[in-house]
N, C-alpha and C positions, 0 to 999 in steps of 0.2 A: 233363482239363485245365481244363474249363470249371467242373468244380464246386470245382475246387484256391482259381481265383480268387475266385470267394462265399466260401470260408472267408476266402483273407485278406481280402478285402475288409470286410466283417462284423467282426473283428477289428479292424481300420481304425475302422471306423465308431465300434466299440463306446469302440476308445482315447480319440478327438475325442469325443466326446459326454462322457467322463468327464471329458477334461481342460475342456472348456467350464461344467459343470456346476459344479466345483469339489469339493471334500470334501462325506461325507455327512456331516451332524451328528451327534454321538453322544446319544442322548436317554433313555439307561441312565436318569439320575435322576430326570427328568423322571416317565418310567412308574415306576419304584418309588416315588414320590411320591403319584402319582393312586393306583396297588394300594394303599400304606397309607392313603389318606385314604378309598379306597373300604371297607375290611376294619374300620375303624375304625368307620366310622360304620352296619356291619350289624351285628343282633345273634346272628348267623352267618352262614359265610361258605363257601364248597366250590369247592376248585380240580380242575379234572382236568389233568396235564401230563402232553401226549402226547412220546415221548421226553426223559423223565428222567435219562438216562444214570447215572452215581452218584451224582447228588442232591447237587453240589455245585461242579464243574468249570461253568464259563460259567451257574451255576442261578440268575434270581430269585426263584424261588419260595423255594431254601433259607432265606431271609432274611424272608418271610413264615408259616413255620411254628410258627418258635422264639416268639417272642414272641408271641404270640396263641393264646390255649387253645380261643379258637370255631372257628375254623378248619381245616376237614377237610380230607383230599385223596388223591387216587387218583393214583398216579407210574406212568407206564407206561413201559417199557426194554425191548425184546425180545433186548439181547445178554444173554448168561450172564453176561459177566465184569463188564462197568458194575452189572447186575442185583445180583448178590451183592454187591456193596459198597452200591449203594443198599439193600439189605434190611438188612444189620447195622447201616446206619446209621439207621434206623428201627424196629429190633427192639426191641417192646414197647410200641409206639406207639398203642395206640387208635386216635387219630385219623387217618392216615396209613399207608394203604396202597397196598404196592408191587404192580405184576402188570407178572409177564414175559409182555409180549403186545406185539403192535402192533394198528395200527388202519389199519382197511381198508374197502371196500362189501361183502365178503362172506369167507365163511371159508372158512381153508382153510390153504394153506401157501404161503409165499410166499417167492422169494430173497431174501436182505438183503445190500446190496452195500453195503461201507464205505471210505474215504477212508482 
């Protein structure tokens, strides 16, 4: 029973702090902004995206690849299903490589629990 009330309480907490706080800012632009002015001004440039899912659903990185020919990068997805569609959508690509992996401290085989 004691530990029922921490949870709501905690909940409680977490609601007030949120309403106090007010909205988070959205600063999408902001960071695509700084990434192009960063990518611009090297004369190459190498991203690794951990959880790339299809390379396209919530990605900013897909918007830094197309346009910029220096620009390498290493997309990692360990689902099968996102995996294959980010791979077709990179097939032939040079620059721009997919691996179905994730990233961990050591190897091995690990559950993947999804939402």
């Amino acid at each position: 029973m004691r530990d029922m009330w921490r949870y709501i309480h905690a909940r409680t907490v977490v609601r007030v702090v949120a309403r106090l706080r007010g909205p988070v800012a959205d600063r999408t632009a902001d960071v695509q902004a700084f990434l192009r002015k960063t990518i611009e001004s090297q004369p190459s440039f190498s991203i690794l995206q951990v959880g790339a899912y299809d390379g396209v659903s919530n990605d900013m990185v897909h918007d830094l690849l197309g346009p910029y020919d220096h620009v390498r990068a290493v997309l990692l997805e360990p689902q099968p299903g996102p995996f294959s569609l980010l791979q077709k959508r990179w097939d032939g690509s040079s620059r721009v490589v997919p691996v179905r992996a994730a990233l961990s401290e050591s190897t091995g085989v690990r559950p993947l629990y999804l939402i």
